[in-house]
N, C-alpha and C positions, 0 to 999 in steps of 0.2 A: 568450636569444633568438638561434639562430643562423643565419648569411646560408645560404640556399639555392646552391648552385652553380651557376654558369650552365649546365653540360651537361642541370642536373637541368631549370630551366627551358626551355632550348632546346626538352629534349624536350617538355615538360606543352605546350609552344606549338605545337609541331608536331603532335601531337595532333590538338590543339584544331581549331588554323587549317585540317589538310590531310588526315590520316588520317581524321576523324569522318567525313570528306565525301569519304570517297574520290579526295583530288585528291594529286597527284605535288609532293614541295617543290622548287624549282630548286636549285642548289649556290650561285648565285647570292646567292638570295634567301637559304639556309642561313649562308652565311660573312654575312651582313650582322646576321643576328637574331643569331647567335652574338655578333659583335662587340657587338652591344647589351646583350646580357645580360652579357657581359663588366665592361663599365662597368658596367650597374648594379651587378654585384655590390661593382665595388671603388668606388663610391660609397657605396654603405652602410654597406662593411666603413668607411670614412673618414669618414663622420657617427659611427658607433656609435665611433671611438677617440676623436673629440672630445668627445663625450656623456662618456664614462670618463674623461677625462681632465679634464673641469671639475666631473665627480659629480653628472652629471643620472641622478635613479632613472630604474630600467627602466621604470618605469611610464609615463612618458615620452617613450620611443625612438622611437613611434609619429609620433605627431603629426608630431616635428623630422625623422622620414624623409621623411615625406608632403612634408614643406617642401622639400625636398632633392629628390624626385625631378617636386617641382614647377615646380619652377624649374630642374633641366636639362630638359625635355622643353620650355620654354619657348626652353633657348640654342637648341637644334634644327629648331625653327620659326620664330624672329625673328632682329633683330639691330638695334644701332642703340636709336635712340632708343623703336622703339616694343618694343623686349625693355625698355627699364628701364622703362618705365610699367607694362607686364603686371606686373614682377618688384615693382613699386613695390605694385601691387593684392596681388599674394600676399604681400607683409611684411604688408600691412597687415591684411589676412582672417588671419593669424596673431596678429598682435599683437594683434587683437579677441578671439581665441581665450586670450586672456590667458600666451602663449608669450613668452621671455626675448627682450628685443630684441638682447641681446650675442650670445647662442648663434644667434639666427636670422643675424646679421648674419655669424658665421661660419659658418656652414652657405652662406651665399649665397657668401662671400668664397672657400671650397673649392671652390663647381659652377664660380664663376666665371672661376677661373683654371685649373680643371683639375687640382687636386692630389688627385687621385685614381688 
């Protein structure tokens, strides 16, 4: 399963968000979704080496990205005590999901420090 590039997404988004509807993107606005997609992409590329490196099947990859790009879009919008409560609800709506508490708790421990 391979990570899409973010040029390739920038564009599918600009697309979407500004050509379908005949509106102009800012450069602005462009360098900012760029930088977004950026990260995304090397967060994922950074879940999928830890996944490979502990020998979680592909079958799998899913779910522990979801968790991943759960929980940064959460650093993005909180911070402080009420981001570890949200982040506290999403371990836990995974781990119901019957997801490895070790690999979640790395997955959280990579958005959280930024080693991506």
């Amino acid at each position: 399963m391979g990570v899409r590039e973010a040029k390739y997404r920038l564009e599918k988004w600009r697309i979407k968000k500004y050509e379908s509807k005949g509106k102009k993107l800012s450069p602005e606005t462009e360098a900012k979704m760029s930088k977004v997609f950026t990260q995304q992409v090397a967060l994922e590329t950074t879940i999928k080496m830890i996944l490979d490196k502990i020998g979680v099947s592909t079958t799998m990859y899913v779910p522990y990205l979801s968790v991943g790009m759960e929980i940064n879009g959460l650093t993005r919008r909180y911070s402080g005590d009420e981001l570890n409560k949200r982040i506290e609800s999403v371990m836990a709506k995974w781990l119901g999901r019957k997801l490895d508490k070790t690999i979640l708790e790395k997955i959280k421990k990579c958005v959280l420090d930024r080693k991506f």
